[in-house]
C-alpha positions in Angstrom: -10.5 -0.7 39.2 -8.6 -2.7 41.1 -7.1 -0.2 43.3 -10.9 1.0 44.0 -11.5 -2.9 45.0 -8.2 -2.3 47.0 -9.7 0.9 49.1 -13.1 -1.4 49.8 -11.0 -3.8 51.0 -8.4 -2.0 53.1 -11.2 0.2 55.0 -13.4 -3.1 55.9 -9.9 -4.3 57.4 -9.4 -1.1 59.6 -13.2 -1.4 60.8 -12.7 -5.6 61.9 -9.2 -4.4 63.7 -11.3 -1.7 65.3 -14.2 -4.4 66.2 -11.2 -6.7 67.2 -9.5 -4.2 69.6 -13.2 -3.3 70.6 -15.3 -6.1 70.5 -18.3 -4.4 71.8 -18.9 -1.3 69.4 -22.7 -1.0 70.3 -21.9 0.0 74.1 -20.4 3.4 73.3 -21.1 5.9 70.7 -18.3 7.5 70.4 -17.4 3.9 68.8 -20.2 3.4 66.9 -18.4 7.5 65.7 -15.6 5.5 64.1 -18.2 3.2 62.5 -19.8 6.0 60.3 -16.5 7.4 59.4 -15.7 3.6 57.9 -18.9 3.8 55.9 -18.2 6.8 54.7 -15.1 5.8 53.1 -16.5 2.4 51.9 -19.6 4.7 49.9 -16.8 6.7 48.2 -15.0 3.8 47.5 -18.3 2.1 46.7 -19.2 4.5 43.9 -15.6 5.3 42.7 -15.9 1.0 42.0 -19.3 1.6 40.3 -18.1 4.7 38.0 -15.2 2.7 37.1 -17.6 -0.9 36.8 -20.0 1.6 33.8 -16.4 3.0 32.3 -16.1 -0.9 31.8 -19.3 -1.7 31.1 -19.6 1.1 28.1 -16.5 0.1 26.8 -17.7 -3.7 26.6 -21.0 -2.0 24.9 -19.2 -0.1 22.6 -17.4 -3.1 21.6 -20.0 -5.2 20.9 -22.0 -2.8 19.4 -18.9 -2.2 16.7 -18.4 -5.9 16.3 -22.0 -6.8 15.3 -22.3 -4.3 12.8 -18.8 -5.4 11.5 -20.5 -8.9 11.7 -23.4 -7.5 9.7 -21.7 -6.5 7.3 -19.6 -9.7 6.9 -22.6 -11.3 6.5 -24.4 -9.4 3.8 -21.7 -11.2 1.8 -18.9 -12.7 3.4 -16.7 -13.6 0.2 -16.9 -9.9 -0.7 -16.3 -9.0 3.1 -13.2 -11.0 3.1 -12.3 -10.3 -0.2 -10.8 -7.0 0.8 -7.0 -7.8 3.0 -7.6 -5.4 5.4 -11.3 -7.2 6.3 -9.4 -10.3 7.1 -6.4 -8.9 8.6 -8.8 -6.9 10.9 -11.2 -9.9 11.8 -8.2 -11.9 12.7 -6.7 -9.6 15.2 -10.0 -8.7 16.4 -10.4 -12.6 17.5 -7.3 -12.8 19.0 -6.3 -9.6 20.8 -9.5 -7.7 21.1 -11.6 -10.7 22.3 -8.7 -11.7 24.5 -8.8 -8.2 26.6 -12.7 -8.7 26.9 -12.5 -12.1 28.4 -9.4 -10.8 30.7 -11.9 -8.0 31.9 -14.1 -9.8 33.0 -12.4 -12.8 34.7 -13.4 -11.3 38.1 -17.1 -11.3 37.3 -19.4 -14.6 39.2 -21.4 -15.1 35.4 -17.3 -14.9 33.6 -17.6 -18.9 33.5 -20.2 -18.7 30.7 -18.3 -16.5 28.1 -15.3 -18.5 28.6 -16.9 -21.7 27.5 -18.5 -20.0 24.5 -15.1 -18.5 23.5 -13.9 -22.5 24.6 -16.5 -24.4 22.4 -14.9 -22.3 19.5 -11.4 -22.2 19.9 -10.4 -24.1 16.8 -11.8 -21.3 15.0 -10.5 -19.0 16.5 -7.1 -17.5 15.1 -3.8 -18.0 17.3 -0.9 -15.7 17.4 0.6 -17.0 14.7 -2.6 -16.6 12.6 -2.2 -13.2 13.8 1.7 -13.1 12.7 0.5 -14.1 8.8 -2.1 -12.0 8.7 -0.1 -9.0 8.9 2.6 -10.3 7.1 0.7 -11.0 4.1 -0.9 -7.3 4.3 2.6 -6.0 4.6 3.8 -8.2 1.4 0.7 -6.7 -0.8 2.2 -3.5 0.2 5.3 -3.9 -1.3 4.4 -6.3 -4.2 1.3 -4.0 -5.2 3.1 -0.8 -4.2 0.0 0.0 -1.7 0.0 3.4 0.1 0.3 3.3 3.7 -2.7 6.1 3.7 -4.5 3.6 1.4 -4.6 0.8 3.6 -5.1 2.8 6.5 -8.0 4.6 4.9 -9.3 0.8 4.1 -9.5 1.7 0.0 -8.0 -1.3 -1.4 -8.5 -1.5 -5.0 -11.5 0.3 -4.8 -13.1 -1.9 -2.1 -13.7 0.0 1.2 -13.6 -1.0 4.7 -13.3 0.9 8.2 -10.4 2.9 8.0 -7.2 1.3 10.5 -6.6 3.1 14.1 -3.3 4.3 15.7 -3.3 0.4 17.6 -3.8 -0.8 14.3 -1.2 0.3 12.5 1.4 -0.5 15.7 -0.2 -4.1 15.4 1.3 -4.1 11.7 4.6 -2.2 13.1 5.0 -5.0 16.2 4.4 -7.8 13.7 7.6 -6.6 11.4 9.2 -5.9 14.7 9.1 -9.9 15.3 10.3 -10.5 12.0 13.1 -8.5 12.1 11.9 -6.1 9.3 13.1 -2.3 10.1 11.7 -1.2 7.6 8.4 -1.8 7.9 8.6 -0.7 11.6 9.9 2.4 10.9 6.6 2.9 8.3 3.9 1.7 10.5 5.4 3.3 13.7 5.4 6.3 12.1 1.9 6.0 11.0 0.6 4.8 14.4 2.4 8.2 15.7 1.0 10.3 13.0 -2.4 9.0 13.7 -2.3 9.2 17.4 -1.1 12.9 17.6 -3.9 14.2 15.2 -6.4 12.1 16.8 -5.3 11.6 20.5 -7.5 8.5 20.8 -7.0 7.3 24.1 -10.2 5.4 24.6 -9.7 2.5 22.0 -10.5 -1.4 23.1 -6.5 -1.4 24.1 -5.8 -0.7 27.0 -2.6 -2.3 26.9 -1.1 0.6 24.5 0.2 3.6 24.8 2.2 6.1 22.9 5.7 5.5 24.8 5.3 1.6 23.1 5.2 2.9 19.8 8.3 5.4 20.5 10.1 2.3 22.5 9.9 -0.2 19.5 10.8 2.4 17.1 13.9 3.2 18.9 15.2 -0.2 19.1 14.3 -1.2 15.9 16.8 1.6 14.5 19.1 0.6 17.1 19.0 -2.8 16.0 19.6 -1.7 12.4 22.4 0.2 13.2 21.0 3.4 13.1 22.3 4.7 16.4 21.5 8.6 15.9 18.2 7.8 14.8 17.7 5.2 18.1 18.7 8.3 20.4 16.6 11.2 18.6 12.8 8.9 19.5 14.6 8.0 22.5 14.5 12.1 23.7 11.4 12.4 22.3 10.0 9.2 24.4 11.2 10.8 27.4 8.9 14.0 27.0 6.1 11.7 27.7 7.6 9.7 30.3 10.5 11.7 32.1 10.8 9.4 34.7 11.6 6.3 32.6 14.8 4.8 34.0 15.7 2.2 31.2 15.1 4.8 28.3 17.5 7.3 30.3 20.0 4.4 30.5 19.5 4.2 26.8 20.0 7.8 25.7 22.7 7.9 27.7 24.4 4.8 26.4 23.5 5.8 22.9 25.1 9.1 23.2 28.2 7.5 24.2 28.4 5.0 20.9 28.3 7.7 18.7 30.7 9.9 20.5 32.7 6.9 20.4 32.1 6.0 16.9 32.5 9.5 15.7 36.1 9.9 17.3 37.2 6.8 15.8 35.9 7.3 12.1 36.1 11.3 12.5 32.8 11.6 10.6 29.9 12.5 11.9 27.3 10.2 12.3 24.3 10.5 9.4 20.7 8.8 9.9 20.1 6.3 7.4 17.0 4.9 5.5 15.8 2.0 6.1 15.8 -1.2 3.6 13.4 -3.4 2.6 14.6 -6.9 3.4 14.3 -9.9 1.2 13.5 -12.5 3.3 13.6 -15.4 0.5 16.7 -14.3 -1.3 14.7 -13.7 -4.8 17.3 -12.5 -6.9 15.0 -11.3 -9.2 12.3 -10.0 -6.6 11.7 -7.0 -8.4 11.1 -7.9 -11.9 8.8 -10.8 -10.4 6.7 -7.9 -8.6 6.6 -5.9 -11.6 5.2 -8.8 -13.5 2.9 -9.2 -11.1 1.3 -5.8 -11.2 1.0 -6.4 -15.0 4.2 -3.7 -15.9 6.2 -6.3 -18.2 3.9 -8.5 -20.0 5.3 -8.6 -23.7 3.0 -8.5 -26.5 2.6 -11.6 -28.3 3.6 -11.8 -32.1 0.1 -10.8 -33.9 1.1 -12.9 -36.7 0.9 -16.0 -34.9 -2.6 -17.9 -33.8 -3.8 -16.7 -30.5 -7.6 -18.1 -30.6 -9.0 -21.4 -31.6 -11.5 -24.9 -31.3 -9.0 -28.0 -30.8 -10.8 -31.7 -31.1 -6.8 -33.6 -30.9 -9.1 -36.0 -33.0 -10.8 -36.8 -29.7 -14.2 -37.9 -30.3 -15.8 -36.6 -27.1 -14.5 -33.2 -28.1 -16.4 -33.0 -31.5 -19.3 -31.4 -30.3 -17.7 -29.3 -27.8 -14.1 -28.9 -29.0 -12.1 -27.0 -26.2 -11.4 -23.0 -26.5 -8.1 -22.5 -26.7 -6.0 -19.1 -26.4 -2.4 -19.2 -26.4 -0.7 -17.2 -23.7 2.9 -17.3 -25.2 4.7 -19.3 -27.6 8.5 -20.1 -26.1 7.1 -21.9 -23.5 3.7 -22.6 -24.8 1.4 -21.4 -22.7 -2.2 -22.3 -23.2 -5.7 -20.7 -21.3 -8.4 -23.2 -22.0 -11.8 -21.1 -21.2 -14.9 -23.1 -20.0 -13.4 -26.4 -19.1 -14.6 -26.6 -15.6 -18.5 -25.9 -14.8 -19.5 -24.0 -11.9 -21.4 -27.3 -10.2 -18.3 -29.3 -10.8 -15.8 -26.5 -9.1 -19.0 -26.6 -5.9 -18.7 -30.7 -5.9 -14.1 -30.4 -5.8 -14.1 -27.1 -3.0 -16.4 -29.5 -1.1 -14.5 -32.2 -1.2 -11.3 -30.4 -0.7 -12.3 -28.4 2.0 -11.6 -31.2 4.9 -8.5 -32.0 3.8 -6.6 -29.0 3.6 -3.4 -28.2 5.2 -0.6 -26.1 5.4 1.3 -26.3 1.5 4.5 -27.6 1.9 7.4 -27.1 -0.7 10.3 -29.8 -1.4 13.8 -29.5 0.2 17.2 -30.8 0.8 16.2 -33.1 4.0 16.9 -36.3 5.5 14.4 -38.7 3.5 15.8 -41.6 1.6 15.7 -39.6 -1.4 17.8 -36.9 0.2 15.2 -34.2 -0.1 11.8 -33.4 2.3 9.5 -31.1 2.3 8.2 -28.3 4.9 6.4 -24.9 4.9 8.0 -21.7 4.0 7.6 -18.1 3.8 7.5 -17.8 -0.5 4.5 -20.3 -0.2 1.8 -19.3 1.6 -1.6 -21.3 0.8 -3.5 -24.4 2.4 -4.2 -27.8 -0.1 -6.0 -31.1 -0.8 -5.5 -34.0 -2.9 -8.2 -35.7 -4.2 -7.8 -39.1 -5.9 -10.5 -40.2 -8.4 -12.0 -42.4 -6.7 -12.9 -39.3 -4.0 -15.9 -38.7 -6.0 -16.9 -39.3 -9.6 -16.5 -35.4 -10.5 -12.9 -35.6 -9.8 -12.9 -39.2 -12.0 -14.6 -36.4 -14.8 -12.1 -34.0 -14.6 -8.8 -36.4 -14.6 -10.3 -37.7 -18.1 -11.2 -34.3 -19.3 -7.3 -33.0 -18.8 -6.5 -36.2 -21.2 -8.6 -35.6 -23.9 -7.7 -32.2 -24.2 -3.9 -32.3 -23.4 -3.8 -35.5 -25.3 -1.5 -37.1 -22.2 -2.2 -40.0 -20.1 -3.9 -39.0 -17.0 -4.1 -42.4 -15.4 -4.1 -42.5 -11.6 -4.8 -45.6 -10.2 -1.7 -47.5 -8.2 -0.8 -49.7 -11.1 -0.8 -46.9 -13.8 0.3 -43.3 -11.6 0.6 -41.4 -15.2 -0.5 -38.1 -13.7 -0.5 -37.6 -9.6 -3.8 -36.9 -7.4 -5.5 -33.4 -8.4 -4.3 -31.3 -6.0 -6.8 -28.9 -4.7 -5.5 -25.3 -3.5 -6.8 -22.1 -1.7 -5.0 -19.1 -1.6 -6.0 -16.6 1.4 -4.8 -13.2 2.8 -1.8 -12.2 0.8 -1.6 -16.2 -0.7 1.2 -16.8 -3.4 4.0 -18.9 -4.4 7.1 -17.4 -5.3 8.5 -18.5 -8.6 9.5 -21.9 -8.5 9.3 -25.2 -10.8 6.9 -27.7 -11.1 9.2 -30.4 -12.4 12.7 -31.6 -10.3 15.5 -29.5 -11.4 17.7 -32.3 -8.8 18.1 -35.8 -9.0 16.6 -38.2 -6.5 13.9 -35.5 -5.8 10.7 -36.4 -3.8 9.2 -34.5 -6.9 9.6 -38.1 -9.3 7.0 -40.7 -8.3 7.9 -44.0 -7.7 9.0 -45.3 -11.6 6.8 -42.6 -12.7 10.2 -40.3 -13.8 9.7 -36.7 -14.2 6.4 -33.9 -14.0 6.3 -33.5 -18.1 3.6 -31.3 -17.9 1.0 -29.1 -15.3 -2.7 -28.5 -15.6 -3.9 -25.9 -13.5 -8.1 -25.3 -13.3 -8.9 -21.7 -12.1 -11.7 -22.4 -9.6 -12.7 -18.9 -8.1 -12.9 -15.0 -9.8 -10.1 -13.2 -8.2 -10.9 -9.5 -8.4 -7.4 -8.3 -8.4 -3.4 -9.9 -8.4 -3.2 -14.0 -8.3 -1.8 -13.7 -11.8 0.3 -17.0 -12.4 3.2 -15.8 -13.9 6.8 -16.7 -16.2 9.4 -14.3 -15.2 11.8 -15.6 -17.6 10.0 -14.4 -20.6 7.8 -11.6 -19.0 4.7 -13.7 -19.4 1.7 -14.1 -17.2 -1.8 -15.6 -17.1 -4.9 -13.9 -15.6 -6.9 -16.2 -12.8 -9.9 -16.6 -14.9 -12.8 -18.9 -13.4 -13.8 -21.7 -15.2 -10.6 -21.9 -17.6 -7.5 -24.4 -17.4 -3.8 -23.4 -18.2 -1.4 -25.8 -19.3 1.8 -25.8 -20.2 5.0 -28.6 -20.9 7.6 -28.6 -18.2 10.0 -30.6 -19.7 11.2 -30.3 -23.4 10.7 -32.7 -26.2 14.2 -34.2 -25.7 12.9 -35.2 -22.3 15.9 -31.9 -20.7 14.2 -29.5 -18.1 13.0 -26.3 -19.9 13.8 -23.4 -17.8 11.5 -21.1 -19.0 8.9 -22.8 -17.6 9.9 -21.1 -13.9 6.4 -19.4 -12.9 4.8 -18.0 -9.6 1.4 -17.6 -8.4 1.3 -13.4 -7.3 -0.4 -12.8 -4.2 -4.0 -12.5 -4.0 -4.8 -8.7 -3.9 -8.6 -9.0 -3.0 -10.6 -11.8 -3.1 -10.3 -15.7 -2.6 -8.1 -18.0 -5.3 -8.8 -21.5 -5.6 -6.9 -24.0 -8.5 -6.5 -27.7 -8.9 -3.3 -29.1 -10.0 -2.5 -31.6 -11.5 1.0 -33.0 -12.6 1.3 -35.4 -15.4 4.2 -37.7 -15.7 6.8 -39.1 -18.4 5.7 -42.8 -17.5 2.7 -43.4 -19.8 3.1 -40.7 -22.6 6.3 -42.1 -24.3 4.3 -42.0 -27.1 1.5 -39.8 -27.2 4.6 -37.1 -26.6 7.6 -39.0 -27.9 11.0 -38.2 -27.2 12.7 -35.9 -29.9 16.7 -35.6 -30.0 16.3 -32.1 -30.1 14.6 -30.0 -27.3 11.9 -28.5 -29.2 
């Protein structure tokens, strides 16, 4: 369009040099001759602007159209909506590239002022690039932890729950985002994917007009190159060319390609193979793999039938006489305890809406420069926002801190001069949301982890605030154990044995969040306070 704007332009600036050189066009007609011929030009270019203006204009339409019946939809029911990863992934790059390329279209326009201080007035709420980064991240980590099918996430059938299939842009969105990560191999999957899809569909006509097929070819190339696979680099590099002969840095490349493995073949006198790509493991999880299999519910070990699984506990608390607590033991060595119905479905309303304006970014503790000698930050293996509420937040939360006591049978005191049990921590796992495994309790000295005089985490409650329709399992890789995000229950479990040493077996995860929403409330009980309700035993157990 703007080379139509151009050709206006440059004709109206021959006809004022011909009405310079000729001031007086209206005293000869074979002037006024030169005149016509200028309109005639400006008309073509006129309605060559227009055609392109309605191109613009339809595109615009066709946008809007798809986003408010997206929008529609969300709205029917927006926890279902979002419930499904690629809904949210989608709605977040939506907001930030697609609505971006609107506003830049029409920055020209005289009414472009009032858009852009309707996208202004909500900016906060609109997601950045890094929102975009995560997003597609955490889709590309329930791929791998869930075992997903590219044509199953492209098709939108998570699980079961549908949503518009991905595009060719799409699935180079996902590629790009592993580009900037590093991560071959997921480039080399969703590159292929975007290619696949753009050579049996051929659609040119997307929102994007930014892309084209020679980006997905150019990443994929140097993303082999930068793994080392040289051959590979040089065979998309050919292929790149057949759409753009002309391109001078991509000849460069083949070129230069060629000559490292010619180079590389003499010296090793092998010739060069190409080589699959490897999934990375970004947090070092030595033991990524049985984790993930947990996760997906492949190692659980059955628990001995012999042994009680179900029962009513009191612990001789009188306020649990006529409602004694439901109690189903998850696994023995560590005991791992479900408590069902412990937390109403008013009370989890009253915490969420408490929580909600103070949650942030979840940090984990690490080796820093604080007096202690450790700090805390964010990190990849945690990916979730939280809250702490202290009792005195609202009486609910004052409820719930004495309702962990009575049925753990622990001091949960809060307040300055007692700090038995910390604040109840209020958590919301989103797209792709986990924890890897990790402990509750410090495994170092002089961790941040120990409360002031308060000594060690002996023991977590954990309140399952929100149905999670699939993954968001807690789980204990140790001993192949996990526990099943249901609402309205509590799990609890000792971190610390009876002889006061760190029980190991006690390591535990929360799985990403395969569809839906988690929310949980921690809270950490200390050893200051229970030296007697759990005394201290010389042997562990």
């Amino acid at each position: 369009m703007n080379a139509i704007v151009d050709a206006i332009a440059t004709s109206l600036l021959v006809l004022s040099l011909v009405n310079t050189a000729q001031t007086d066009v209206f005293t000869a007609i074979s002037h006024l001759e030169d005149s016509v011929r200028v309109e005639v030009e400006l008309v073509s270019a006129l309605r060559d602007y227009i055609s392109a203006e309605e191109r613009r204009l339809d595109k615009l339409r066709r946008f809007a159209d798809e986003s408010e019946e997206l929008t529609n939809k969300a709205l029917e029911n927006v926890d279902d909506f979002l419930a499904n990863p690629v809904n949210a992934f989608m709605l977040v790059k939506r907001l930030y590239i697609e609505w971006n390329e609107v506003i830049n279209s029409t920055k020209s326009l005289i009414n472009y002022g009032d858009l852009a201080i309707n996208v202004s007035k909500h900016r906060a709420n609109i997601p950045t690039e890094s929102d975009l980064q995560g997003a597609a991240q955490a889709l590309l980590r329930l791929q791998d932890v869930y075992k997903l099918r590219p044509s199953d996430i492209i098709s939108g059938n998570i699980h079961g729950f549908q949503t518009r299939p991905l595009t060719w842009q799409d699935c180079f969105d996902l590629g790009k985002a592993a580009y900037r990560k590093r991560d071959h191999y997921h480039v080399d999957i969703w590159m292929n994917e975007a290619l696949k899809k753009w050579k049996v569909n051929e659609e040119r006509s997307e929102h994007r007009s930014d892309l084209s097929i020679v980006q997905v070819l150019d990443y994929l190339a140097f993303s082999h190159y930068r793994e080392g696979n040289v051959k590979k680099a040089l065979n998309i590099s050919r292929e790149l060319l057949k759409y753009e002969p002309g391109h001078a840095r991509i000849t460069r490349n083949v070129k230069n390609f060629q000559e490292e493995i010619e180079e590389k073949e003499e010296s090793s006198r092998l010739i060069l193979k190409d080589k699959p790509s490897v999934r990375p493991n970004s947090t070092y999880l030595d033991d990524r793999d049985a984790y993930e299999a947990l996760c997906r519910g492949e190692r659980r070990k059955p628990l001995d039938s012999s042994k009680v699984k179900c029962q009513y506990v009191t612990n001789g608390n009188y306020r649990l006489l006529l409602q004694p607590a439901k109690q189903e033991i998850m696994h023995h060595n560590p005991r791992v305890v479900l408590y069902h119905d412990v937390i109403s479905d008013e009370e989890i309303n009253e915490v969420i809406k408490l929580a909600k304006p103070k949650l942030r970014r979840s940090l984990v503790v690490t080796k820093g420069s604080s007096p202690s000698g450790t700090g805390s930050s964010d990190a990849e293996y945690r990916v979730s926002s939280g809250g702490w509420l202290e009792d005195w937040d609202g009486t609910v939360i004052a409820k719930l801190t004495r309702r962990i006591s009575d049925i753990s049978g622990l001091s949960t005191l809060t307040a300055p001069e007692y700090r038995h049990a910390e604040a109840l921590q209020v958590v919301n796992y989103g797209l792709g949301g986990h924890y890897e495994p990790h402990f509750d309790h410090a495994t170092i000295e002089n961790s941040d982890v120990h409360l002031p005089g308060s000594r060690n985490r002996i023991a977590t409650w954990m309140f399952y605030m929100s149905e999670v329709k699939a993954g968001g399992y807690t789980v204990f890789p140790e001993v192949d154990a996990f526990v099943p995000p249901v609402k309205n229950a509590a799990v609890f479990w000792y971190n610390l044995k009876a002889s006061g040493e760190s029980d190991d077996l006690t390591r535990h995860a929360g799985c990403p969040v395969l569809i839906g929403s988690k929310w949980v409330a921690n809270k950490w009980i200390h050893e200051k306070g229970n030296e007697l309700r759990r005394p201290c035993d010389l042997y562990p157990d």
